[in-house]
C-alpha positions in Angstrom: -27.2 7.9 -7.7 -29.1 4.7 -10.0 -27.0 5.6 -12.7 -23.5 5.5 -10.4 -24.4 1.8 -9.1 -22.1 -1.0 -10.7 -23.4 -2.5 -13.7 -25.6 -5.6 -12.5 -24.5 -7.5 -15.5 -20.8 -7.8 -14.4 -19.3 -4.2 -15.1 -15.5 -3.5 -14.2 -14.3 -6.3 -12.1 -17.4 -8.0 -12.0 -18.9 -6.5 -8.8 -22.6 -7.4 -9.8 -21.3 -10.7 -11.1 -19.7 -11.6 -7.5 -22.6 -10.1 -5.8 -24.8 -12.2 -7.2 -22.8 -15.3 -6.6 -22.2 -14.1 -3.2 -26.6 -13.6 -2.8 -26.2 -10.2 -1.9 -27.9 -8.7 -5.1 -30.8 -7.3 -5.2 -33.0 -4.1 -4.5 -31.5 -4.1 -0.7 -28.0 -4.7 -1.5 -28.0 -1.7 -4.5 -30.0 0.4 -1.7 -26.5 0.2 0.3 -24.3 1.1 -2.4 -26.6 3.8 -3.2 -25.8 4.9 0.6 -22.0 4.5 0.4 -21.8 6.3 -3.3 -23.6 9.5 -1.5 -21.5 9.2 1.5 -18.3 9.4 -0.4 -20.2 12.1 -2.5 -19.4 9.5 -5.3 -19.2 11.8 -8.7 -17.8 12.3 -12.6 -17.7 15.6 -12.6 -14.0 15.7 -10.8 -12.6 13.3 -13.3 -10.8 15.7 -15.3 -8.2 14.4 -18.4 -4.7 15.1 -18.9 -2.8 14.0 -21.3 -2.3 9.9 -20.4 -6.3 10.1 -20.6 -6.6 12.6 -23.4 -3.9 9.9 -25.4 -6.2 6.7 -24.1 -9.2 8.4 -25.2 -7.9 9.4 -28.9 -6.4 5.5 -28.8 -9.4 3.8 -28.0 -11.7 6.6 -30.5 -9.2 5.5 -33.5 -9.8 1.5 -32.4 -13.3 1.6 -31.7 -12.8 0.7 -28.1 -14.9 2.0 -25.6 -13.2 5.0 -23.2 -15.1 5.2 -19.9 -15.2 8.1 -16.9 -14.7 6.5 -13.6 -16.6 7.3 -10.9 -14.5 9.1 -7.7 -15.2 9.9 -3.9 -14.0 13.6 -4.5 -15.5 16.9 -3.0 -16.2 18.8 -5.7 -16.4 21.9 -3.4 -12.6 21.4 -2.7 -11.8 19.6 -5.9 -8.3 20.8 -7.2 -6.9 19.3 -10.3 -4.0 21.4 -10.0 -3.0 19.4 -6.7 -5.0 16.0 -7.7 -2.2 14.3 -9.5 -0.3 14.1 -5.9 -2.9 12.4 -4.0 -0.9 9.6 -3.7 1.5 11.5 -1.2 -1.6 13.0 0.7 -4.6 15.2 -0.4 -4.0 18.6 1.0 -7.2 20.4 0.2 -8.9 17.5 1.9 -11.1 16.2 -1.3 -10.7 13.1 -1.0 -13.6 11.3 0.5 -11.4 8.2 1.5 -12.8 6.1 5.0 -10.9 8.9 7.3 -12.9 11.8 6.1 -16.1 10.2 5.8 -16.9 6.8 7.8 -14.3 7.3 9.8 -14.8 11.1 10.8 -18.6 9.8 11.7 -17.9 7.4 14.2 -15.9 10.3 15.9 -18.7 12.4 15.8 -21.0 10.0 17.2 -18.6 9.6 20.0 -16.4 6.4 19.1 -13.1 5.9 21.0 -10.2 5.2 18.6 -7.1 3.6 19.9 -3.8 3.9 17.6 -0.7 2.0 17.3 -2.8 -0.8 18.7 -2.0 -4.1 16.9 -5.0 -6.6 17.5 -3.6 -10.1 18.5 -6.4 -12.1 18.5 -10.2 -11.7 18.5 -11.7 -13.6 21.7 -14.6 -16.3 21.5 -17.0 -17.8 24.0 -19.4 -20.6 23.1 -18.6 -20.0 19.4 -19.4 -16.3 19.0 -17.0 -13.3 19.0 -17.1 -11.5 22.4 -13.8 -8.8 21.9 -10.5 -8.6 21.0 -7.1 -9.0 22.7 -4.7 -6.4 21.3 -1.1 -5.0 22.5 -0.9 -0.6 22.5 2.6 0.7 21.9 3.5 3.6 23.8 5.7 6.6 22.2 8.7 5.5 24.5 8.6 2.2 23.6 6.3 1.0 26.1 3.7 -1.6 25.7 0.5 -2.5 26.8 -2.5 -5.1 27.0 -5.6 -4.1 25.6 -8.7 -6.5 26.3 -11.8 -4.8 24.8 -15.1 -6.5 25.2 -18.0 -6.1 22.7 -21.2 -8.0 21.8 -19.3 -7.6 18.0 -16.7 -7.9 16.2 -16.1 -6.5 12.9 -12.6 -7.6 11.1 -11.4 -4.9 8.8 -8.0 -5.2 8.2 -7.3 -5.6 5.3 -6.3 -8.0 2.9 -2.9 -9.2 4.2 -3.7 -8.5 8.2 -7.4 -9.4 8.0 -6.6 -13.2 7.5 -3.2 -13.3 9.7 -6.0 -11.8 12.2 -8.3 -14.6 12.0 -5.6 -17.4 12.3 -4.4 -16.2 15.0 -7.8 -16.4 16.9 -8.1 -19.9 15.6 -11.7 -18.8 13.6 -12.8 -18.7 10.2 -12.9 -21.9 8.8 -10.2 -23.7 6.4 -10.5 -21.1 3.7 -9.0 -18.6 5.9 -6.0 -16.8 4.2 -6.5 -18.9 0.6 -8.0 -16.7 -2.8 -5.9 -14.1 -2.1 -6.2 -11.3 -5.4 -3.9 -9.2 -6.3 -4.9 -8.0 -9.9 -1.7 -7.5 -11.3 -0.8 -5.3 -14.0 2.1 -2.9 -15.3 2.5 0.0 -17.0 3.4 0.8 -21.0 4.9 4.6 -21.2 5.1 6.3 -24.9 6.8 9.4 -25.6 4.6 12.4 -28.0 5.3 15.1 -30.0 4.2 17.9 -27.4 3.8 17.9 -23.8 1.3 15.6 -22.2 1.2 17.5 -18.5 1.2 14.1 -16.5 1.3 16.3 -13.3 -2.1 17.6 -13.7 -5.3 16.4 -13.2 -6.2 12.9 -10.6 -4.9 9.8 -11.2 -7.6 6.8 -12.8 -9.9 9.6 -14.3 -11.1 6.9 -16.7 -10.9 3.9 -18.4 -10.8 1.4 -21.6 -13.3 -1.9 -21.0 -13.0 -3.5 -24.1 -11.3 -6.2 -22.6 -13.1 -6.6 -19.0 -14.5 -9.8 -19.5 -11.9 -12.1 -22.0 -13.9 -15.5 -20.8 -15.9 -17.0 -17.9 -15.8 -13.0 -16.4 -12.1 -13.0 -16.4 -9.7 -9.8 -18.1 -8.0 -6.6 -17.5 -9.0 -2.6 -17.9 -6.5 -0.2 -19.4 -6.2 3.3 -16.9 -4.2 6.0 -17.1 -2.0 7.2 -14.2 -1.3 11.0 -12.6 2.3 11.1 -12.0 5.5 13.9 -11.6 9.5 13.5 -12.8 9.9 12.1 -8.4 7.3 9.4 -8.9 7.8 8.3 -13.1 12.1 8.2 -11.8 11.2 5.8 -9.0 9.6 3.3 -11.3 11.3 3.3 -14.3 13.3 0.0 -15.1 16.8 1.1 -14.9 19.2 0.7 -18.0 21.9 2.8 -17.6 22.8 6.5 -16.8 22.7 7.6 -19.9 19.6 6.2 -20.6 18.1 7.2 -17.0 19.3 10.6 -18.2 17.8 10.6 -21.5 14.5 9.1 -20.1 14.2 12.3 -17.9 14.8 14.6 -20.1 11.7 13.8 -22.0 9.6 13.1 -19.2 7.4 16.1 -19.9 6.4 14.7 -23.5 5.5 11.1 -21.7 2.1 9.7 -21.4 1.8 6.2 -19.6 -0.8 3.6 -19.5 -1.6 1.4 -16.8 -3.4 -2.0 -16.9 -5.0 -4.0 -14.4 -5.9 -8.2 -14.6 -9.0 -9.3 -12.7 -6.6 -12.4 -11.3 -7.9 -16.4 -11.6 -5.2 -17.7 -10.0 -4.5 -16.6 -6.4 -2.2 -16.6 -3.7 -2.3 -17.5 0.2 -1.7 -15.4 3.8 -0.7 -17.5 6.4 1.4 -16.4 9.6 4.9 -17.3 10.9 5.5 -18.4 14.4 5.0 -14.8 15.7 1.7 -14.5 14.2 2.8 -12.1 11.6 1.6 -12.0 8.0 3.2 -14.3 5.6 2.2 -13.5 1.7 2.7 -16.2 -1.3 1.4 -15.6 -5.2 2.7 -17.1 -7.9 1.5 -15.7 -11.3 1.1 -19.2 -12.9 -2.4 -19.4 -14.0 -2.6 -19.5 -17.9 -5.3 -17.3 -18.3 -3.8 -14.9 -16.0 -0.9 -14.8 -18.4 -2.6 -14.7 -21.4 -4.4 -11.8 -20.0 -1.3 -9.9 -19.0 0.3 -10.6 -22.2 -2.8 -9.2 -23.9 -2.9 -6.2 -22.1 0.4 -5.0 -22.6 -0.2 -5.5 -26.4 -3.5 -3.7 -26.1 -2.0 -0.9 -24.2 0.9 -0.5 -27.0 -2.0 -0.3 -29.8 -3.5 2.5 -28.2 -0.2 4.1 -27.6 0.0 3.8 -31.3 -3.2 4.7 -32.5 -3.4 7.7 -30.3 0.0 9.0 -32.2 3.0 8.3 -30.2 6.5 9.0 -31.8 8.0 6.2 -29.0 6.4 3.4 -27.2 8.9 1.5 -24.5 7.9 -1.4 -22.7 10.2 -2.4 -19.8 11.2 -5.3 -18.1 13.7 -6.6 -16.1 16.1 -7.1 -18.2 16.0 -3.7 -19.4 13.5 -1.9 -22.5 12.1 -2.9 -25.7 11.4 0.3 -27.9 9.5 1.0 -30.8 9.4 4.4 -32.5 7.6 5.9 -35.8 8.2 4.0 -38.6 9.2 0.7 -37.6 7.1 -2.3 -38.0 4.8 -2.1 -35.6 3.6 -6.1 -35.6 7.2 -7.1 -35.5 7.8 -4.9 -32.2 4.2 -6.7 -30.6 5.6 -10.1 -31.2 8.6 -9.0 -29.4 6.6 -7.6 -26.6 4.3 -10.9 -26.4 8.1 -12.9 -25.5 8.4 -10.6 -22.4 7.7 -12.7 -19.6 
């Protein structure tokens, strides 16, 4: 498992970076990783490529970018990559090592008592420590419940849009509650290829492109590539027109799409309105947050190129900007960098 732990000289997203800023490095903190990674049987062997990945790996070959396997918490006794590309819907050979199978399904076992559609108002405190929470049950009927569990402690994991809105309504945490909040925005650039690139197979973020992770002072993007059916690539696509909606789907089979992802410097804030729900604000006005995006859709659309794409289309709100074979490639980048 030593070579699965994150790299402690930042790796993607910085996690030995943060951990060491946080004082959790160190031979005991990489003994629990180690721990978690085996738990969530943590593995590159179910990391198989279809086209997106085959097309990012070609791009980044051609560039002399690096092109990464990404670790996953897949069973490879049940592993499927026929079915894999639809795990965002639900994993129905049961592969998927996420929390329910695995941390989850041992609490059960060691005899913990789970109680659902249980919304946790507040967590209670005595003499400054945690002693339970205070939470309202909802019945099938639409009848409700107090809940008042008592416990020597108190772990908040909600999340993080309910995990703050949590602590603010217990009135604990400190002034920082709810600020920093991370997003990591990104997007997507789609291209279109001569044959088919089988989108449908294979999992989703089955590897990666770092040669951007760190842009300045630890801050910068990776490039992914996605797992994703006609249902799911209709859903996002910026709309134009019918015709164009039409065209689009008709060569969805020969479509290979690229996903980027911005470690964010900037931040938002959680707070809660006057019923204690959850209250999100971001604003992506950071300039090295928009330098970084704006870098990483060009760096996406080089790869796109490099790797051979007939058609490259970058959308936006206010429709597509397309490039295809032939056509002046810096021109159509310097139209891309004016996206907003």
């Amino acid at each position: 498992m030593d070579d699965l732990l994150p790299d402690p000289t930042g790796g993607p997203g910085g996690v030995g970076r943060r951990a060491r800023s946080g004082g959790v490095d160190g031979p005991d903190f990489d003994g629990h990783l180690r721990a978690v990674l085996e738990r969530i049987k943590a593995n590159e062997e179910c990391s198989d490529l279809n086209g997106p990945h085959l097309r990012l790996r070609e791009g980044c070959a051609e560039l002399g970018w690096p092109f990464k396997t990404i670790v996953r918490n897949t069973d490879p006794q049940t592993y499927d990559p026929e079915s894999a590309a639809y795990v965002h819907f639900g994993d129905r050979t049961g592969s998927r090592q996420g929390v329910q199978r695995t941390y989850l399904q041992d609490a059960a076992d060691a005899g913990a008592v789970f109680v659902v559609n249980c919304r946790a108002e507040r967590v209670t405190v005595e003499d400054g420590r945690a002693t339970g929470v205070e939470a309202t049950w909802s019945g099938p009927n639409g009848g409700t419940a107090r809940v008042l569990v008592k416990a020597p402690q108190v772990v908040v994991a909600c999340g993080a849009l309910e995990s703050p809105a949590l602590l603010l309504r217990s009135g604990i945490g400190g002034p920082e509650v709810g600020k920093h909040l991370k997003l990591h925005p990104g997007g997507a650039i789609n291209a279109l290829y001569a044959d088919e690139q089988q989108a449908w197979w294979g999992p989703p973020q089955a590897a990666y492109c770092d040669e951007f992770a760190d842009t300045g002072d630890g801050y910068g993007f990776l490039i992914e590539a996605p797992a994703y059916g006609a249902a799911l690539g209709a859903a996002i696509a910026p709309w134009d027109s019918g015709a164009a909606h039409k065209e689009q789907m008709a060569t969805a089979g020969r479509s290979a799409g690229l996903v980027y992802f911005v470690r964010d410097r900037g931040g938002g804030q959680v707070t809660i309105d006057e019923l204690g729900n959850s209250v999100q604000s971001y604003a992506l006005d950071d300039p090295v947050d928009e330098a970084n995006l704006h870098a990483a859709r060009a760096a996406c659309v080089r790869i796109q190129h490099a790797a051979g794409a007939e058609e490259i289309t970058v959308g936006h709100r206010g429709g597509y900007l397309r490039w295809k074979r032939g056509e002046d490639l810096d021109a159509y980048l310097d139209s891309v960098r004016g996206v907003p």
